[in-house]
C-alpha positions as CSV (number, residue, x, y, z in Angstrom):
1,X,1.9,-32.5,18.1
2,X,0.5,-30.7,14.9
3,X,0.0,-27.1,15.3
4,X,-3.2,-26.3,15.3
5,X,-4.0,-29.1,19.1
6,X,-0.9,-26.4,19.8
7,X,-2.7,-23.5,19.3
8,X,-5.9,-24.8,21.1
9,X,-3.9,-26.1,24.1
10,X,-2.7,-22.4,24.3
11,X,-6.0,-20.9,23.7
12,X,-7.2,-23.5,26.6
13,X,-4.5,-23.1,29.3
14,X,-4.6,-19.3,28.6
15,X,-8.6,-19.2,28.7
16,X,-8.5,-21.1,31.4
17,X,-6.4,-18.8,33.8
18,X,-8.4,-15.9,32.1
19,X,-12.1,-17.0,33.7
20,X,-10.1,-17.6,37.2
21,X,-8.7,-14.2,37.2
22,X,-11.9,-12.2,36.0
23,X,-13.9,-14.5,38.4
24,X,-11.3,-13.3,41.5
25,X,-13.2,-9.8,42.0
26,X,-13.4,-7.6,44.4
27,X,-15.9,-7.6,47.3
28,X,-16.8,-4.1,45.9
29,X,-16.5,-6.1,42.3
30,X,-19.2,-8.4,43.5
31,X,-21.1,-6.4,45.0
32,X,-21.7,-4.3,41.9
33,X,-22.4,-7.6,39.6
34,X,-24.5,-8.8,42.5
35,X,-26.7,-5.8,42.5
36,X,-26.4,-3.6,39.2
37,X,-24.8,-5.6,36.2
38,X,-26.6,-8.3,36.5
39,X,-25.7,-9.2,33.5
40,X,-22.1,-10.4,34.0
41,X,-22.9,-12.4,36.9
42,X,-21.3,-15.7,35.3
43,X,-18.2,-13.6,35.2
44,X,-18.3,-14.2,39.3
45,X,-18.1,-18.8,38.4
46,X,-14.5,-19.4,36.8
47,X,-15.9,-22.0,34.1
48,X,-18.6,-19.7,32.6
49,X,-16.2,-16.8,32.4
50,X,-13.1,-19.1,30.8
51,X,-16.0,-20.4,28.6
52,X,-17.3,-17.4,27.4
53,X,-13.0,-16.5,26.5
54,X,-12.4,-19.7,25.4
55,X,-15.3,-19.5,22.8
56,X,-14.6,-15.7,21.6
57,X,-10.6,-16.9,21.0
58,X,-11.9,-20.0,18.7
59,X,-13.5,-17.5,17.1
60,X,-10.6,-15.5,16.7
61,X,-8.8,-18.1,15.8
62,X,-11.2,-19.4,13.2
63,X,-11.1,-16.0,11.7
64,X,-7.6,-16.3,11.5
65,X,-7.4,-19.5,9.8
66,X,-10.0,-18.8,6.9
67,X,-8.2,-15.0,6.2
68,X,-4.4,-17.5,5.7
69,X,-6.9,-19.9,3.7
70,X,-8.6,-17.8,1.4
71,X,-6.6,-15.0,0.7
72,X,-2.6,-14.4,-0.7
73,X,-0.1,-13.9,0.8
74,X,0.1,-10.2,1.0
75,X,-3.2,-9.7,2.0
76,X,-3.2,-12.0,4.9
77,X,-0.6,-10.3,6.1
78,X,-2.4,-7.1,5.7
79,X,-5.2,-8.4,7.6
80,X,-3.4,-10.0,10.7
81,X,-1.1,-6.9,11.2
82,X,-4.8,-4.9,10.8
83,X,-6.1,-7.6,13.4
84,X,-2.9,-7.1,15.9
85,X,-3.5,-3.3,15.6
86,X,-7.0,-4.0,16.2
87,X,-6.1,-6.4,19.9
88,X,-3.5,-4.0,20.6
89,X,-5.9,-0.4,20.7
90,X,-8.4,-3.2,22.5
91,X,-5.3,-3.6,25.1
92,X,-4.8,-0.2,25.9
93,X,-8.1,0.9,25.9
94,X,-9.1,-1.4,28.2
95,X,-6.6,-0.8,30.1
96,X,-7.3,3.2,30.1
97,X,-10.5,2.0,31.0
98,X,-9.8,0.4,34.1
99,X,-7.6,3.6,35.2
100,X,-10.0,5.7,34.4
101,X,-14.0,4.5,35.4
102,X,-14.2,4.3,39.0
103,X,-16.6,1.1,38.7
104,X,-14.3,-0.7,36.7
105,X,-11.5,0.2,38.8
106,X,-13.1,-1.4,42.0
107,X,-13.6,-4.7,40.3
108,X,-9.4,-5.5,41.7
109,X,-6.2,-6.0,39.8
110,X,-7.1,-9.7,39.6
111,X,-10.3,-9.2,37.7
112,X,-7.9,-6.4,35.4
113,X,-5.3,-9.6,35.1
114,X,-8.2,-11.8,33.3
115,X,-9.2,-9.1,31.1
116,X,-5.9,-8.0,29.9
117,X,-4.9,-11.6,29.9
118,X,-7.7,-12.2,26.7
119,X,-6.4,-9.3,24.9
120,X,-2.4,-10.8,24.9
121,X,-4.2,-14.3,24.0
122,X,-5.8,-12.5,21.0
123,X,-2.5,-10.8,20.3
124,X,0.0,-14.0,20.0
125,X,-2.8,-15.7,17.7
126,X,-2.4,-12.4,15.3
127,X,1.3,-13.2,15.8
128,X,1.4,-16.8,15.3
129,X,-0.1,-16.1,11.8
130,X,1.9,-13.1,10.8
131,X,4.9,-15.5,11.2
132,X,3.4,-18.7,10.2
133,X,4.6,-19.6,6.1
134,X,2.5,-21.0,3.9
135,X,2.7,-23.7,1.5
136,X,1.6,-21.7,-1.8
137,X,1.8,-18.0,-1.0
138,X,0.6,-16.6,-4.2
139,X,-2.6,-18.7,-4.7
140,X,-6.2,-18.5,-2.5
141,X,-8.0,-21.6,-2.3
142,X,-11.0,-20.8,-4.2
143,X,-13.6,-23.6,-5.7
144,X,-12.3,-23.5,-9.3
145,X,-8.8,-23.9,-7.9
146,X,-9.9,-26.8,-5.7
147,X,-9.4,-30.3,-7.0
148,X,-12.5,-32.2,-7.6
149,X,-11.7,-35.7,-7.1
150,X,-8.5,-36.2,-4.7
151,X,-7.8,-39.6,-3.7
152,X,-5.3,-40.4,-1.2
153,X,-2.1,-41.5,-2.1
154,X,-1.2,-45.1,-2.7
155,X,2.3,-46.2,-0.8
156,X,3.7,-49.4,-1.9
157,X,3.4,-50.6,2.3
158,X,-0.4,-50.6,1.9
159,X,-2.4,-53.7,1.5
């Protein structure tokens, strides 16, 4: 398996357990969404919710991938361990956040499960690229670096 249908399995299984957990609210929880917030109600279906995470960790991801693509090295790195800072504040401050706001804290340690859940998703993608090598560390793929014409290479098995 290459890494990247790796990754996305991950992103998948871990999205996928994400939208059952948030969607696992309280009776209080629900009752809130039903009547005031409105506009989380797909929060309350498991799909929609593990959609709406699945789509914001390809984003993540793809974020990821163009910051190891277009820039060295040393400021990829730069930017992941910026990113991981970044997932970890958004960790503990959701987490404050639920110990702290009385609606929040009614939604049920499920619900708190799915949410926290996104954040570590977020946080081994920053890792996965902070340890990932790269194949030429020093040079960003830019379009005057970029080979015009590549052909595929000939092997003396093909006919």
């Amino acid at each position: 398996m290459k890494k990247s249908s790796i990754i996305f399995l991950a992103l998948l299984i871990l999205s996928i357990i994400s939208g059952w957990l948030l969607s696992k609210a309280s009776l209080i929880g629900r009752t809130g969404i039903n009547l005031f917030y409105k506009e989380y109600q797909f929060l309350k279906v498991w799909w929609q919710g593990a959609l709406v995470v699945l789509i914001l960790l390809l984003i993540l991801w793809m974020i990821h991938q163009l910051i190891k693509v277009r820039f060295t090295r040393g400021k990829a790195t730069l930017a992941h361990s910026i990113a991981l800072v970044v997932y970890l504040a958004g960790l503990y401050l959701t987490y404050n956040d639920f110990r702290t706001d009385l609606s929040h804290r009614l939604l049920g340690e499920r619900f708190h499960l799915g949410a926290y859940l996104f954040w570590i998703a977020a946080i081994m993608l920053a890792i996965v690229y902070l340890v990932s090598p790269r194949k030429n560390p020093d040079t960003p793929i830019t379009q005057e670096n970029f080979p015009e014409n590549t052909e595929p290479i000939k092997h003396t098995n093909d006919r």
